[in-house]
Every structure is written in C-alpha cells, then in structure tokens.
N, C-alpha and C positions, 0 to 999 in steps of 0.2 A: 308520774310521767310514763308512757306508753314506752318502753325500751323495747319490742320487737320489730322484725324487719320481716315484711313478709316475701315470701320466695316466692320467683317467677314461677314454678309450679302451683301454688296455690292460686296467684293471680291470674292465671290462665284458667283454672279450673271454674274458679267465680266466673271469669269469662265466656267458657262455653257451656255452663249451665242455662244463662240465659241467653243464648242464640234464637233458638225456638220460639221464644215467646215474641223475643224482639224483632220478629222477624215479620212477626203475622199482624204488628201494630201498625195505627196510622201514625204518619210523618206529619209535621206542620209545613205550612205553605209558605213562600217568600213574604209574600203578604202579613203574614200572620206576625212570622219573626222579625220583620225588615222596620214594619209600622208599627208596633204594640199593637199588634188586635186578634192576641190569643180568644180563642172561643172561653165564655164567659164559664163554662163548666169545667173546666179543667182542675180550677183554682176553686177556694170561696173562702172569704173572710172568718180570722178571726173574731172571738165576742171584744168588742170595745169597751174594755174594761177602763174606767175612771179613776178608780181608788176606792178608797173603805169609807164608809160612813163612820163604822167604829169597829171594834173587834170582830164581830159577828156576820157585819152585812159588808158586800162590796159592792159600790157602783156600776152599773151596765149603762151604756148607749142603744137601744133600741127603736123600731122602727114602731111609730103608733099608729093605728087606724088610718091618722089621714094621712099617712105617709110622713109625718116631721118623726126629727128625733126628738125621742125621751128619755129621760133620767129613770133608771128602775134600781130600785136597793133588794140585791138578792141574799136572802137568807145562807150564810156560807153551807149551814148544817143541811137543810132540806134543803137547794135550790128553789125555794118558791120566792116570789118577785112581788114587788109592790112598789107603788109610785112613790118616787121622790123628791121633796121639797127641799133644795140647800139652808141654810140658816139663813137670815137676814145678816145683812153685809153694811155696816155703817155707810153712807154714800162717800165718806170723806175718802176712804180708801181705794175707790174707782173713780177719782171726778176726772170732769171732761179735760183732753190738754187741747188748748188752745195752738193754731196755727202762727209759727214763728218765721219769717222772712229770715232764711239764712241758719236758722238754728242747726243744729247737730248735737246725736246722742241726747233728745229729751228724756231725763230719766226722775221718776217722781221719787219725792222725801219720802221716807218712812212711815210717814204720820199723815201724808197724803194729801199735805198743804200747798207743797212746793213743788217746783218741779227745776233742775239743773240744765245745763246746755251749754256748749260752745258755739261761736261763730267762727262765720270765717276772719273775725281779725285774731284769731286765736287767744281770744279771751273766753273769762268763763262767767258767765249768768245764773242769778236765778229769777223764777219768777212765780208770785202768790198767784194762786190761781182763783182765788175769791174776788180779789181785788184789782187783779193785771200788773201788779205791779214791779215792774224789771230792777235787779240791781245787779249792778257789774261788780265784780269781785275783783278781775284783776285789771291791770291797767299796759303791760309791757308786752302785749304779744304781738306779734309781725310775722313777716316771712319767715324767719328760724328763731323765733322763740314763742313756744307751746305752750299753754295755759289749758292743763288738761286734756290734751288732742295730743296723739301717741305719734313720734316722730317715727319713722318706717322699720325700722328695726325691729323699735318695742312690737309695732303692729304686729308685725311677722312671727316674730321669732318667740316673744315675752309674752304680751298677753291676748295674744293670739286673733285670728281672724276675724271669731265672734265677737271681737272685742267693737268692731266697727271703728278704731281709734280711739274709742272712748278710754282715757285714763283719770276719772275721777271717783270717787266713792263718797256715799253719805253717810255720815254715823250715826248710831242707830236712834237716836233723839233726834233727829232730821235737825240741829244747832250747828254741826261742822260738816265740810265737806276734806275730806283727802285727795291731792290732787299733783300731779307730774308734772312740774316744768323743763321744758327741756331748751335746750341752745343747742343748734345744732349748724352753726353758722361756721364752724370749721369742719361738719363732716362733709368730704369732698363732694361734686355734685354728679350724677351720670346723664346723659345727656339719650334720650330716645326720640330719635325722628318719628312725628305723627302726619301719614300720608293725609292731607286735607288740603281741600282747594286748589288753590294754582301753586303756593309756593310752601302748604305744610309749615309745620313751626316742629319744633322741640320743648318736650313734656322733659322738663329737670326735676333727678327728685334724688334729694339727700340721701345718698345710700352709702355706707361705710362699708366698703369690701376687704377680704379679709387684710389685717395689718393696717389697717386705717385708723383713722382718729374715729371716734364714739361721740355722738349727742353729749353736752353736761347734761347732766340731773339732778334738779333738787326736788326731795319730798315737802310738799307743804301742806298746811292745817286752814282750813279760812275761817274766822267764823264768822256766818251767816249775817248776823245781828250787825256787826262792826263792820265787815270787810276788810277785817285786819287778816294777813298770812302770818302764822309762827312756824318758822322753818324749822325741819327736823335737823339736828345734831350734824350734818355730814356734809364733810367739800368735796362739792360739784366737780372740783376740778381731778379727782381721783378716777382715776382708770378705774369704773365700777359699773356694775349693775343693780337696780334695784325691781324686787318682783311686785307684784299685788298686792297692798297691804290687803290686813286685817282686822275690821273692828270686832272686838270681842265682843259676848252678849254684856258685859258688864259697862264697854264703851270706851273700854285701852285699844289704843291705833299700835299696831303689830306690825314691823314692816319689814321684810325680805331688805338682806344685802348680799352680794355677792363680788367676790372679786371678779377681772378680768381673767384670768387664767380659768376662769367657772370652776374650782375645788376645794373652796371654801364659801360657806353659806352659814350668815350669821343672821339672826332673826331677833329683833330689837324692838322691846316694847316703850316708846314715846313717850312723854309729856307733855301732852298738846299746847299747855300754859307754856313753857317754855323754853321746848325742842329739847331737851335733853334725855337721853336713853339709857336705855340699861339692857344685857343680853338675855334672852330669855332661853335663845337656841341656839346650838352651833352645830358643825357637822365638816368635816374635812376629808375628802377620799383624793387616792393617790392619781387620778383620772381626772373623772369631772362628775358634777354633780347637775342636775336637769333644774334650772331655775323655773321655766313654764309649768308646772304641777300643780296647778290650780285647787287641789285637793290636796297638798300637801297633809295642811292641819283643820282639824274638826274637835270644835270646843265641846266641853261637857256643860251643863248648865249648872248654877249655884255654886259657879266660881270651883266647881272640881277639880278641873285641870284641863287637859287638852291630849288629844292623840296627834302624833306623829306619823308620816307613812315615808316609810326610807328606803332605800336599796345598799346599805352602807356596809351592809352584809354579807354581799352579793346577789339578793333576792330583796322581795319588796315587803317587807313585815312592819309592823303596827309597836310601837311605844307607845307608852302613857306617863304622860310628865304632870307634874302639878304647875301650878299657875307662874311657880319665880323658875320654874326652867326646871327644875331636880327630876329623874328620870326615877322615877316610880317600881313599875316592869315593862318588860318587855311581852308586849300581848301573843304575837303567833311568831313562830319559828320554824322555818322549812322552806322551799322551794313555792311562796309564794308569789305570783305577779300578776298584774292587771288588777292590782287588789280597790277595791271601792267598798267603804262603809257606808252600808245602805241603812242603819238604823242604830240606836241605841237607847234598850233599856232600861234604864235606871233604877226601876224597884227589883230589877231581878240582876241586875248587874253584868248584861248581858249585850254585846256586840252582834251582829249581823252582816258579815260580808260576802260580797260578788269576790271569786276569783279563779284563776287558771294554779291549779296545785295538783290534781288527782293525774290529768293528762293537759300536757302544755298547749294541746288547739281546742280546748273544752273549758267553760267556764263552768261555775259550779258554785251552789249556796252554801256558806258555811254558818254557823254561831260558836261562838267560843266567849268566856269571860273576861270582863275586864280583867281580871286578875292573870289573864292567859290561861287557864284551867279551860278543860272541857270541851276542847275542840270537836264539834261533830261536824259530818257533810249531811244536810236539809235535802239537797235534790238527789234525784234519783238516776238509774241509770247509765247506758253508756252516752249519755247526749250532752250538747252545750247550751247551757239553760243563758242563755242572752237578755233575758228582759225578767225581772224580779218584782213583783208589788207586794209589798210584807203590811199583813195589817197593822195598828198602830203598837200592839204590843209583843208580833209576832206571833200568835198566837194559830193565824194561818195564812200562807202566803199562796200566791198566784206566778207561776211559771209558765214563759212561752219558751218551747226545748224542740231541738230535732240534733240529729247527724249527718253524715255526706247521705243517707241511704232513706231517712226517715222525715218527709217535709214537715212544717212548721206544725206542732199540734201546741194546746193550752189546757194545763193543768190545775186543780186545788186541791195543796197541802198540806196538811197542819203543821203545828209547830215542831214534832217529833219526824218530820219527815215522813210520813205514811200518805197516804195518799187516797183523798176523798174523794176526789169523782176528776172523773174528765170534762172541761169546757168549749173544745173545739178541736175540731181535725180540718187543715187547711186542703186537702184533698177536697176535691170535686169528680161528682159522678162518673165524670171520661175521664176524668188523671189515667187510670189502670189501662186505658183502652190507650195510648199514644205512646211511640219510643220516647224516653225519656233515658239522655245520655247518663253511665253509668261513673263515676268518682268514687277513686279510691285514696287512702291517706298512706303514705309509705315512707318509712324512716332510711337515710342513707348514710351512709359512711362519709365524714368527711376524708378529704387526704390525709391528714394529720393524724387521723383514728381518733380526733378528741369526742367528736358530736354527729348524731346519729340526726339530719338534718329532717324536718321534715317535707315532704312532696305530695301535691295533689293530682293522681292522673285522671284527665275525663278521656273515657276512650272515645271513639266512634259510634256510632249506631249500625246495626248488625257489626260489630268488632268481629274479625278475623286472625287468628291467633299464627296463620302462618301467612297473612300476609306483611306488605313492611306498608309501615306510614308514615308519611312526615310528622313533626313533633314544634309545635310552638308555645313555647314559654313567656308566658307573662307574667314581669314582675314591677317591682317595687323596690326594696332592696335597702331601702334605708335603717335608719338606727331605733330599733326599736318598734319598728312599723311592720309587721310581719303582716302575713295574705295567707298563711297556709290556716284554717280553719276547722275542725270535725261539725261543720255546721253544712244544713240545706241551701243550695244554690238556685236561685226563681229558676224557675220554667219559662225558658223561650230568651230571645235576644241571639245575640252572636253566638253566645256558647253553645248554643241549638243548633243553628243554621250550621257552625264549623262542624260539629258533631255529625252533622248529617251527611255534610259534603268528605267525610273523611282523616279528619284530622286529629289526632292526638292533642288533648291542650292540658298545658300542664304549669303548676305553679312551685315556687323551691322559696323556703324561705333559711337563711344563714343564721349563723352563728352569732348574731350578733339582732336577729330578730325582734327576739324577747322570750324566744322559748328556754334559753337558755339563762335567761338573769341577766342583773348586771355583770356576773360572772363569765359570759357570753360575752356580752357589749364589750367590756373594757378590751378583748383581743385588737379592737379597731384602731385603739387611739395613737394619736400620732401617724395614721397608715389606714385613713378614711377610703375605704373602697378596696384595697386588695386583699383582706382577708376572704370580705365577700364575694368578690368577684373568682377565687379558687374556689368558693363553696360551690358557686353556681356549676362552677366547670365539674369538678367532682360529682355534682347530680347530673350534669347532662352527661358525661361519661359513662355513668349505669346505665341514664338511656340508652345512651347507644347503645350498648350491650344487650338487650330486650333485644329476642329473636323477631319482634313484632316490628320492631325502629326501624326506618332507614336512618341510618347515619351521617349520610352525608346530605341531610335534611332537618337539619336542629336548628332554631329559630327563636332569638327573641326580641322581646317587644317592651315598651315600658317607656314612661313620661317620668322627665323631672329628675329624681333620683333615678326612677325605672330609667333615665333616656341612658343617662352618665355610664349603669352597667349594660346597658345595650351596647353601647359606641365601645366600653372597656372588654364585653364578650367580642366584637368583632377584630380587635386591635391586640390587646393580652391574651385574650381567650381564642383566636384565630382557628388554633388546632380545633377548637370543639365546636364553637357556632360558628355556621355559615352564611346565615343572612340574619338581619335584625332593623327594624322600623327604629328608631329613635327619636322620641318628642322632648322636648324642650328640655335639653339636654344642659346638665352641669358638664364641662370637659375638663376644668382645672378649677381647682379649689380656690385661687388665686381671686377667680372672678365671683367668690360666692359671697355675702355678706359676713361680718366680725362675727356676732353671738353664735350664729347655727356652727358657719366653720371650724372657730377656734375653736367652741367647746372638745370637736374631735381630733383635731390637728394642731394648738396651740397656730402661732402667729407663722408667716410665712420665714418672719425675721428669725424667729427662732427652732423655724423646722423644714429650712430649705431643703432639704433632702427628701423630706416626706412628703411638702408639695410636689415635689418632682418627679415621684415613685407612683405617686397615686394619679397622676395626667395622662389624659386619652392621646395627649401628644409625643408623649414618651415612648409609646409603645403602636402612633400609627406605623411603623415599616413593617410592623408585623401584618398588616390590614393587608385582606386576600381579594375584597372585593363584598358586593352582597347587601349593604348598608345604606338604607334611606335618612337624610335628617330632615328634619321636621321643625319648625319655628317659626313663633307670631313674631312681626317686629315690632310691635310695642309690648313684649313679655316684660314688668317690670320688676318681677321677683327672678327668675333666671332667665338674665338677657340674652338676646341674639349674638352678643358677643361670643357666648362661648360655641356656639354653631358655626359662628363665622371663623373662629381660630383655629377649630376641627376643619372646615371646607379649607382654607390657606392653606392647611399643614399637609392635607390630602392631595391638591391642584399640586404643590412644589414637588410631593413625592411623584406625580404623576397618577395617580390613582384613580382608578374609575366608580363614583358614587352618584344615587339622585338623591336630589334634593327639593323641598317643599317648602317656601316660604309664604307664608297667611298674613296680608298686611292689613295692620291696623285689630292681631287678635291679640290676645295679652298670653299671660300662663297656660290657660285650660282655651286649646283653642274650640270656638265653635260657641261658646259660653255665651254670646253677643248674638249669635248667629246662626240659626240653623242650618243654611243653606250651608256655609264654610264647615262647619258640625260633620251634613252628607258627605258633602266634597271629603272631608279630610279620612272619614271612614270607609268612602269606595275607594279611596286612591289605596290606604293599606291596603284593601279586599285586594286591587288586582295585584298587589304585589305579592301576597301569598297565593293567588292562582297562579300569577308565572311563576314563582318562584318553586313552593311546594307541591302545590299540586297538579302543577303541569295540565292543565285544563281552560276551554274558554271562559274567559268573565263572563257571569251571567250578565242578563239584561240590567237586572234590578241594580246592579253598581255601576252602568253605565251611566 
C-alpha cells in the first residue's frame, strides 16, 4: 500500500509545469460535453478481445471487408491472424425458448432440455422444450408466499439486483431444482403513493425495516420427475438468513446459513433424499460477516476440495479446505482485498488471482500455489490492471491497465510476467492536442492518526496555483464501496465541463472503504456513519488548508448512502461543508431495511443509542443553511420518508432549505426518464453556479 503523502509543494510544482501547454490547447464545447458527441478522434477503441482458443491463440472481434464482424485467432507469439471457426455446438445446448404469458426468470437446465420459471402466482414451472410441455412444481404460492421469486430483501440485499428475483437453481444433471420459499405475510407492509390518473393508488410492498419481523424461509429440493419438495433440515420460523446455495460439480446442494445478528455463517452440505445436513463450513467474527459474496467458494474438480475467500483475518485471503470441511492451508496471507480467483491449474497446482495488495486503489495479477507457496505479482507497473483474460493454462495473459495519468492501454504477457507486445493504446490522434483535466491521488491523515485516507483531486484546467477555488466532493461513503481509484477517468462529461468552468472536484474515501480491510470496516459497527462522516471532515479540512481552496466553498454531493453523508456533512459536519446536493437520502437508520441495516448496527431494539448517534435528525440544530434534498416519490429501496423527516425536522427548527421532489421516479431518479434525468442535473448545475461559482447559468442548463 502506497504510505506517502504528497506535499503541497510538490503538488503545485506538478501544477505549474504544465501550465504552458495547458494553456495553448483546445477546450471541448457544451455540446460536445453536455450531449456525448466528443469528436470521434480523441478516443479509439480498444482490440475486442474474446478469449483464447487455446494456449497460444486468443480470439479478436474484427472488422472484415464488408464491414461485418469477424472472429480472427491471433497467434499470441507472432501476432499474425487467421480466421476463426468455433466448434460445433450440439443444438440441444442453445434451443429456442419459447414465449411464456406471464412467465419470469426463464432459465434453461444444464442439459439444455428444460427450461424453469415463475409466475405471477408465485409458483415455479418447468417446461420441455421439445415437446411444450408445462409442469407446475409448486402449488402454495400467492400474495406473501414465494415459490422461487426473492421477497424484497433477499432481492436487495442477498442475492442481489442481478438476481432479477430469481431465487431458484438447477443441479447440475438438470433432475433437481433448489429453490427459496418465502412467507412473508408478517413482514410489515410500506405503503408508496403512485401519482396516476385522477385518484393514484398505493404500490404496498413487504419491506422489513430495521427491528422488523423477516420473510420465513425454507430451502427446498423439487425433483423434476415427481414434483415432490424435500425440505432442507431448517425451521423457518428461526430469525435466520440463508444465502445462494451451491451445487457442487459432484451434485451435493451446499447452502449458506446465517444468523440474524449476521456473525455467524454456517455452510451446510444437504441430502436432497432427505433434507438432512451436515457442516461443512463455519466462520464466526466479533462484527459481522457479509452473506451476499457470491464468490465466496470455488470448487476444485475431482472432488479435491474447495477454496474459501474470507476476511476473518482482517483482510480478504483464500483457504483451502477438502470436501468434509478440514482446512487444509491457508493459500495468501497479507493485506489482501477485492480478491477474485480468475483461474486454476491443476496440473501445475497453481491459482490465479485479481487483487488490490501492492497499492489499495490498484488492482494487480497475482499466482501463488495451492499450497500458498510462491506468491509472485504477473502485472506490471505502477497501473491498475482492471480486466484480466488468462489463457487456459496461463500460460499468457491479456491486460487492460492505465492510472489517474495514463489512459486505457491493452497488453500481452506471459506467464512470467514479461511482456510480449503491446495490443492497444486507447488515445486518439487529437487526445494530446485538448485540455484534458489533471487527477492526482493523495493520502490524508485521518483525525485519530489511524489511516492515511485516500483523495482524488481533478484540478481545473489552466489551474492556478495562487488563485482560491471552490472545491466539490463527490461521494459514496458506504461499507466497503470505496470511489477513490489509481485508475483513468473518460474524457468529457461533467468532470470536463466543471474542469473548465473552474472547479476543484474531488473524491475521499474512509476508513471503512475497503482500503483498509475488514480491519477498517469493523471501526463502523454499531455507529454506521460517524466514523465516516469525521473522515470526510478530516479530508475536507486539508482542503481547506490548500493555499489554492477557498474555504468557505466546500461542497458535497452524493445519492443514497452519498445522500445520508451529504445531509450528515451539512448537520454534524456544519464547521467544514457549506452547501451539499443530497439525493435519495437515508436520514435514520430506523427507516433502512433489517439485512443491510443490522449487519452494521444490530437491531434498533438493541442499539438505541447508536440509532440515535448516527441520525441526520440528531444533529440538524447544527444545520447552517446550503442544502438541497432531492427525492423520487415512489423510491422503493430508500423512501421518501426519510427526506420527509429531514424536511419536518428542518421546517420546526425554522431552517432555510430547497427541496426537489420527482414524482413517480424511483431510486436512481431519471432512470425512466430522460427529460427528469436533464431536469434533475441542470437543477444541481445551477446550484453550484449560485452557490460556488458565483457566476450566470449557462444557457445549456436552462
């Protein structure tokens, strides 16, 4: 990890080196920034690389004669190219899926005969697709009881967005499917008015906010043939959670349990005959443990055993257990995170992973041994290699790498890490000829003197070293979700347009990011938001300090989690930020859902003091003024409620705030909508022209 801090002498020096040049380049146009229609030379594509044929050759996308694409297989050694035929592909494994009235989450068997679905009566189907023929599997589902279809929580929190709701899986003989029923007929209901017609209705939807009652859940097994369920081991009526199972390659159903408190995680290998378990995996930290980690475990083949990816350590390192659970070794050791096993080979005994370990905003190749032996780093440089393609036996891999300084270029190189040739530089002929704002990465002091935070600053274009500038920070701010990166930022957009008009923009990520570990994170628990929220202050305070800052022009901005520490910078944070945009803003934790909440704050029941310490309500008397909120009324992941109990708590104290409400947008407003999209991004613009830069709105935000 990068432990320097670089001093405002040297940062200035970098600064007005390039004055001169910056000076004499072309600017982009509103147009250009406002609409995406940067001139086409600026940029140019990387090679469309596919994957490997086999050790030697990798797949390209290229442009043939008559303009289609084609498949070309390039020799790794010479680059020389030759057309590409894929294998022949049995038809059974791509057949057509037929159009289903109602259906949801069609997902095909294995074997490429079937294909699975829910309806809307929350039951679950299959159907042959040779012969059309539908069989219902389950028979109980309605309004709160789910037959494979993820009741809002799971959606959210568990197994996540991409999940589309789908809660079922097929084992890997396409004979059973694994599948979630839920009761959710005591989670309380929320009620969201939907502006339509003359009289609007209300959109109810089961959501357990924190201290609430939870969906029951049972794991179940169907199989196919019968339509019989054999229920797994576990009562439903347990304050529990259960994550994604797992079919092994051998065809044992694996299933994540976890308690209510989230800091025990028990992993339970089934007997589909009948439901009876046995542990395979356990894991207990004094905090909480992250149920959604979809990559937790990665099987080895021929029954070898299984990797593990844990942070139990404080960092996020790799075990290898054999198949009844016995832990074997421990494969890496050190200030690992963001860890992903991108390969393993078997005849050489050999692992392949993405991870952030050299420097905590840089990703980096490693291989090291099953046996944990032999750690080496693969990629090269001071850059963060973001996208990895390792041929099949690693033999040689393909890297797309840049830093805050060096745009997007694409590499190949061997297994030794050396480096065979270059595949692409994403510059274009005018890149050099255009201001192109300047980001730097800079470590800060927290208060505490624990952690040396990271900061990304984009100055200005033509930057002037003894003028002052307003300084707006955009964040995020939540657990584990860090923004601060050693990586290239496009060319063009807002960060252009601010760049030009004058502004400082600047990003801070806390303690609690991910640069620091789980060792980081756990500072939070029980007291969600105010570690972070001194961090941020802590970094806007050096700002200030920057003979270049104005001070009493610090700024930020931020949706969702970003909204929660916007509203908590203008309220707790009062002395340091003075104005801040806030979008759909959490205010109290109270109002947030059980699984995300509790994991960091236990129950309200059991941490009234914490809920209370970390609310925007707590600490509005300290609010100076400065502060837009922002919110759809039908958001139905962070409701309008907590916008509304922030505006209540403001009106009583007498406080002068604006406010923006978007009806009928959800979370991400604009998502539905372009026009509301404009709207919601000219309305910030003028707030940061009256606010910082004291200047007229352009037309283009009118």
């Amino acid at each position: 990890m990068m432990k320097r801090l670089l001093s405002v002498a040297a940062c200035l020096l970098l600064v007005t080196i390039g004055l001169p040049a910056a000076a004499q380049k072309k600017q982009f146009t509103a147009d250009q920034l406002l609409k995406n229609n940067l001139p086409s030379n600026i940029t140019r594509p990387l090679p469309n690389i596919r994957g490997w044929a086999d050790d030697d050759h990798y797949l390209e996308m290229q442009k043939g004669e008559n303009g289609q694409s084609i498949t070309v297989s390039v020799n790794a050694k010479t680059g020389k190219a030759s057309p590409y035929t894929a294998p022949a592909i049995n038809n059974f494994t791509n057949p057509p899926q037929p159009k289903i009235e109602g259906a949801r989450n069609i997902t095909a068997s294995p074997d490429g005969k079937m294909i699975a679905y829910t309806k809307k009566d929350n039951n679950l189907y299959t159907r042959e697709l040779v012969s059309g023929k539908e069989k219902q599997l389950t028979n109980d589902g309605s309004a709160t009881t789910l037959n494979g279809y993820a009741s809002w929580v799971y959606f959210e929190e568990i197994l996540g967005r991409a999940s589309n709701y789908c809660a079922f899986w097929w084992s890997p003989d396409s004979k059973q499917i694994c599948y979630m029923h839920f009761d959710e007929s005591m989670v309380p209901v929320f009620p969201i008015y939907v502006l339509q017609d003359q009289h609007g209705y209300l959109e109810n939807t089961r959501y357990p906010k924190a201290g609430d009652k939870n969906p029951e859940v049972k794991m179940g097994v169907v199989n196919i043939e019968t339509a019989a369920t054999t229920w797994a081991d576990f009562n439903a009526k347990d304050d529990q959670y259960f994550g994604a199972p797992y079919w092994t390659p051998g065809g044992q159903l694996w299933i994540q349990w976890m308690n209510r408190d989230q800091n025990q995680l028990k992993i339970y290998n089934i007997n589909t005959s009948n439901g009876s378990k046995n542990i395979v995996y356990e894991e207990e930290q004094k905090t909480w443990i992250t149920l959604d980690d979809n990559d937790r475990i990665e099987f080895l083949s021929n029954n070898k055993g299984f990797i593990v990816k844990s942070d139990k350590d404080g960092w996020q390192n790799l075990y290898h257990y054999d198949m009844s659970g016995k832990l074997i070794n421990q494969i890496t050791n050190g200030n690992f995170w963001g860890t992903s096993l991108l390969k393993f080979d078997e005849k050489a005994g050999m692992l392949y992973i993405r991870s952030r370990k050299e420097n905590s905003a840089r990703f980096d190749l490693y291989k090291v041994g099953l046996n944990g032996k032999g750690l080496t780093r693969l990629s090269f440089g001071d850059f963060s290699h973001d996208m990895v393609q390792l041929s099949p036996s690693g033999k040689y891999f393909i890297t797309t790498y840049s830093n805050l300084s060096t745009a997007p270029a694409m590499a190949l190189v061997d297994g030794k890490g050396k480096l065979v040739r270059m595949l692409g530089d994403s510059k274009g002929a005018e890149f050099d000829n255009y201001a192109i704002p300047r980001t730097e990465l800079v470590r800060v002091k927290s208060a505490d003197g624990l952690f040396e935070l990271p900061v990304t600053i984009t100055y200005p274009i033509n930057f002037d070293p003894s003028k002052k500038y307003p300084i707006l920070v955009s964040i995020y701010g939540g657990p584990d979700a860090g923004t601060v990166y050693d990586r290239w930022r496009p060319v063009g957009g807002l960060t252009q347009w601010w760049a030009q008009e004058g502004l400082v923009q600047v990003a801070i990520d806390n303690r609690a990011s991910g640069h620091f570990g789980k060792n980081g994170l756990n500072y939070i628990y029980r007291k969600l938001g105010v570690h972070e929220i001194e961090d941020f202050m802590a970094a806007g305070k050096w700002l200030q300090s920057q003979p270049w800052a104005d001070p009493a022009k610090l700024a930020m901005t931020g949706g969702s989690f970003g909204g929660y520490m916007t509203c908590m910078a203008l309220t707790y944070g009062s002395d340091v930020y003075s104005f801040g945009v806030a979008n759909a803003s959490v205010t109290d934790w109270q109002f947030y859902d059980t699984h995300y909440t509790e994991r960091f704050m236990d129950t309200p029941q059991d941490n009234a003091e914490g809920y209370k310490n970390t609310s925007v309500m707590t600490y509005a008397n300290k609010y100076k003024g400065g502060l837009r909120i922002v919110h759809g009324t039908t958001d139905d992941n962070v409701h309008m409620q907590n916008s509304m109990v922030l505006v209540d708590k403001l009106e009583e104290l007498g406080k002068h705030f604006e406010l923006m409400i978007y009806p009928g947008e959800r979370h991400s407003i604009g998502a539905n909508s372009m026009n509301k999209r404009i709207h919601n991004r000219n309305e910030a613009a003028r707030f940061w022209y009256v606010n910082l830069l004291n200047k007229p709105v352009p037309a283009e935000f009118k």
